[in-house]
C-alpha positions in Angstrom: 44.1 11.6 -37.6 44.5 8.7 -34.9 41.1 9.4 -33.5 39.3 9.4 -36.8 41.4 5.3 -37.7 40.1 4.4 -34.6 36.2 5.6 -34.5 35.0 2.8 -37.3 36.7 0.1 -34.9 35.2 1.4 -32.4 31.5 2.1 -33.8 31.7 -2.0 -35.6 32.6 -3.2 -31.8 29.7 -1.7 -30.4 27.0 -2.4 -33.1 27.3 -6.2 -32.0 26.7 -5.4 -28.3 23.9 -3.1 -29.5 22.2 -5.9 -31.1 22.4 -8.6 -28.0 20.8 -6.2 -25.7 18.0 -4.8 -28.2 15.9 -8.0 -28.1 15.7 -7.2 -24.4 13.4 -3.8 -25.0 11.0 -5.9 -26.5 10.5 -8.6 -23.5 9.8 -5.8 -21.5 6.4 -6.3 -19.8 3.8 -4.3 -21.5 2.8 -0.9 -19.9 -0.8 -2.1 -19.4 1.2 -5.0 -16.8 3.5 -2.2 -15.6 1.5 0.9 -14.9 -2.5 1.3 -13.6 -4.4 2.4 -16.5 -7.8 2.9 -17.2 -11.1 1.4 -19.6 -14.1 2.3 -21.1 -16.5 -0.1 -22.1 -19.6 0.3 -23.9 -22.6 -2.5 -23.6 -25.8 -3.8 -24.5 -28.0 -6.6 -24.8 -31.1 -8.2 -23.1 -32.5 -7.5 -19.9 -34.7 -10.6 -18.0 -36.7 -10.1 -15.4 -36.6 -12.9 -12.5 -38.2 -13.1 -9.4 -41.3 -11.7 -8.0 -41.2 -8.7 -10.7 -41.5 -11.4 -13.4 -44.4 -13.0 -11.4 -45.9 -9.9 -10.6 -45.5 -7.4 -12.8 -43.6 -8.3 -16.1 -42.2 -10.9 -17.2 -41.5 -10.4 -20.6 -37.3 -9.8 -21.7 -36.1 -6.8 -23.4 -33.3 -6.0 -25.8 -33.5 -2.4 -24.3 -30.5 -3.1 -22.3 -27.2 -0.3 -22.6 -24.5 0.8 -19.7 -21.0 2.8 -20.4 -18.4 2.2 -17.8 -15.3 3.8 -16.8 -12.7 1.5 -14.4 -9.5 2.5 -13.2 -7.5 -0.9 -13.5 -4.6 -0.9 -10.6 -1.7 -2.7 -10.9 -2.8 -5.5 -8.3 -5.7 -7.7 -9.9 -8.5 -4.8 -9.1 -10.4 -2.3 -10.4 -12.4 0.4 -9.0 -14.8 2.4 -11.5 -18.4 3.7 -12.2 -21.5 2.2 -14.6 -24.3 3.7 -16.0 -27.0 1.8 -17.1 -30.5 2.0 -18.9 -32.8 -0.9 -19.3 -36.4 -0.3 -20.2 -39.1 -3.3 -19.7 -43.0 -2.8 -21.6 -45.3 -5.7 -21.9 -49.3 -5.3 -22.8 -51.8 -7.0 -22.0 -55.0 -7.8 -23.2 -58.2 -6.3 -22.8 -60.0 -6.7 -19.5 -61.8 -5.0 -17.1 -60.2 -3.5 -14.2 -61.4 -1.5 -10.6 -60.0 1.9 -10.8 -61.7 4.4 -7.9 -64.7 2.5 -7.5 -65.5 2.3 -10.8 -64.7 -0.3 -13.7 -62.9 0.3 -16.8 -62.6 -2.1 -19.9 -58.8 -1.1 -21.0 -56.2 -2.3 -22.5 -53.1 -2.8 -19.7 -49.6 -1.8 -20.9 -47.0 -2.1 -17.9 -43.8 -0.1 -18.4 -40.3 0.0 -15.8 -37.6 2.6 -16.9 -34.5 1.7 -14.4 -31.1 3.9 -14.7 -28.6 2.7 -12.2 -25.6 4.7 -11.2 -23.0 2.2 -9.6 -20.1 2.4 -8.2 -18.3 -0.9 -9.4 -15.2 -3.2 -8.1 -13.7 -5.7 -10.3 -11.6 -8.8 -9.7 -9.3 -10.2 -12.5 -8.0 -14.0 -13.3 -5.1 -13.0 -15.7 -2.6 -10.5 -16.2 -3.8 -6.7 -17.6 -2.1 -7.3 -20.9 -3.9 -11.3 -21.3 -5.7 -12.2 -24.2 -8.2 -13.2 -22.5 -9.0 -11.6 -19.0 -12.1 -13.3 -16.8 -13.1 -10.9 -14.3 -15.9 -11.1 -11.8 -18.1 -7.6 -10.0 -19.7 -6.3 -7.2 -21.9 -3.0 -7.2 -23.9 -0.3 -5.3 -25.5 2.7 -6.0 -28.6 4.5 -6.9 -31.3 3.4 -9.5 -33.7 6.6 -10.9 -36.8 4.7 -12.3 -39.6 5.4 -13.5 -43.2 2.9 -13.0 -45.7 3.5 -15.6 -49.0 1.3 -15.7 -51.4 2.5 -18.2 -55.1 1.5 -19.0 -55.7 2.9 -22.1 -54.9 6.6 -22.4 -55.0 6.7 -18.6 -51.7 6.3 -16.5 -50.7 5.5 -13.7 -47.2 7.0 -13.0 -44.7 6.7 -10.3 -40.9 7.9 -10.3 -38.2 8.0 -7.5 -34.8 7.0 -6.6 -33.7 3.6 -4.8 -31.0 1.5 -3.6 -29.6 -1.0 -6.3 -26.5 -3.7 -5.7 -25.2 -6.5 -8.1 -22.7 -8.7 -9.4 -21.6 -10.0 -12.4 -19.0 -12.2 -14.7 -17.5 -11.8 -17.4 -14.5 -11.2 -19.8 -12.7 -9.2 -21.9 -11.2 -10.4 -25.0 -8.1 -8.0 -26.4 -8.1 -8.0 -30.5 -4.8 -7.6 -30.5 -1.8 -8.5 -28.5 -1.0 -5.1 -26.3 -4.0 -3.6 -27.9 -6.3 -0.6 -27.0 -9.4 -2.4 -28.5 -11.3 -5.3 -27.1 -15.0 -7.0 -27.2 -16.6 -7.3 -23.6 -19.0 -10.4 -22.3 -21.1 -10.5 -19.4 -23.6 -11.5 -17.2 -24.9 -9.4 -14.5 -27.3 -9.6 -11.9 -29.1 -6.4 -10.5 -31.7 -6.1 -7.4 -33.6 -2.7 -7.1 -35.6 -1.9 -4.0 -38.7 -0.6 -5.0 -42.7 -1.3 -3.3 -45.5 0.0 -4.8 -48.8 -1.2 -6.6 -47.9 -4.4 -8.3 -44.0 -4.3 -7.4 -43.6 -5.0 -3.6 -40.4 -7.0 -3.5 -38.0 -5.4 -5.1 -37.0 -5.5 -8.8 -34.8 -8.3 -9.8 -33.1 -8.8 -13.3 -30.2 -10.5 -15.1 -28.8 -8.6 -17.9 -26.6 -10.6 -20.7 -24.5 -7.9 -23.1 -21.6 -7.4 -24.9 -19.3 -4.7 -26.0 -16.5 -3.2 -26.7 -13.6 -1.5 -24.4 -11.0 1.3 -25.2 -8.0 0.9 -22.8 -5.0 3.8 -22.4 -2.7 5.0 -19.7 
């Protein structure tokens, strides 16, 4: 009978110490700060063409400019992951005459590149994993499968294979909502393909600007 007096004392002490410690659970750092997680971010936008590919062989922009991405973001400010991208570049050109095995041909010209790098990607960030607003910068490697079409008329000249390609980029990630799983992605990239042959002999150099959206969980 003594225990069941003393259990409502007991239970309206404790309710008080209960509520002093609760607002503690929420200024616990958010898991995204605590644990390595990981992101997938979706992109697209315009591809533009610099260098000697733009002098040489197109230099024209496209809006046929997509990657996906998957980064594992490590507690320290770094991220290691993998891109896939697809940019396509066309650009006729008008009617002219051209030398094709010692004989002339009066065609129209339509110059084609279809690039799809596989990279290997590692990020650096400027705020926390949890920010609202998280600047980041790149570096990347891999392979780019591409495919060189030049075509006068119906007639085509074709050429596919795979090369190095390495880049770097900057950017940011913007989080809708404070700890969030859903965010918009900016950036600026910079890609350089080695490639030689007909009127591409240096290399194919291009900036791609894009934006997108992420999915984060852990």
């Amino acid at each position: 009978m003594n225990i069941i007096k003393i259990f409502p004392f007991v239970l309206a002490l404790s309710v008080p110490a209960f509520a002093q410690q609760d607002p503690q659970l929420y200024n616990m750092p958010s898991p995204y700060d605590r644990y390595s997680h990981y992101v997938a971010t979706v992109r697209g936008g315009a591809g533009i063409p610099i260098g000697p590919f733009s002098s040489g062989y197109i230099d024209q922009p496209t809006i046929k400019s997509y990657s996906l991405s998957v980064d594992w973001i490590l507690q320290k400010p770094v991220s290691i992951g993998l891109e896939v991208g697809k940019t396509f570049y066309s650009q006729r050109l008008p009617r002219a005459v051209y030398e094709l095995d010692d004989r002339e041909v009066s065609a129209v010209q339509t110059r084609t590149i279809d690039l799809m790098p596989i990279q290997g990607v590692l990020s650096y960030y400027f705020a926390t994993a949890n920010s609202m607003i998280r600047p980041y910068v790149q570096v990347a490697a891999g392979a780019d499968l591409l495919t060189y079409s030049l075509y006068y008329g119906s007639l085509a000249d074709q050429k596919q294979s795979v090369n190095f390609t390495y880049g770097g980029a900057a950017g940011a990630k913007f989080l809708f909502k404070k700890d969030g799983s859903i965010g918009a992605d900016i950036r600026v990239k910079y890609n350089q393909t080695s490639f030689n042959y007909d009127y591409v002999d240096k290399g194919i150099g291009q900036f791609n600007a894009t934006v997108g959206l992420f999915y984060r969980w852990w």
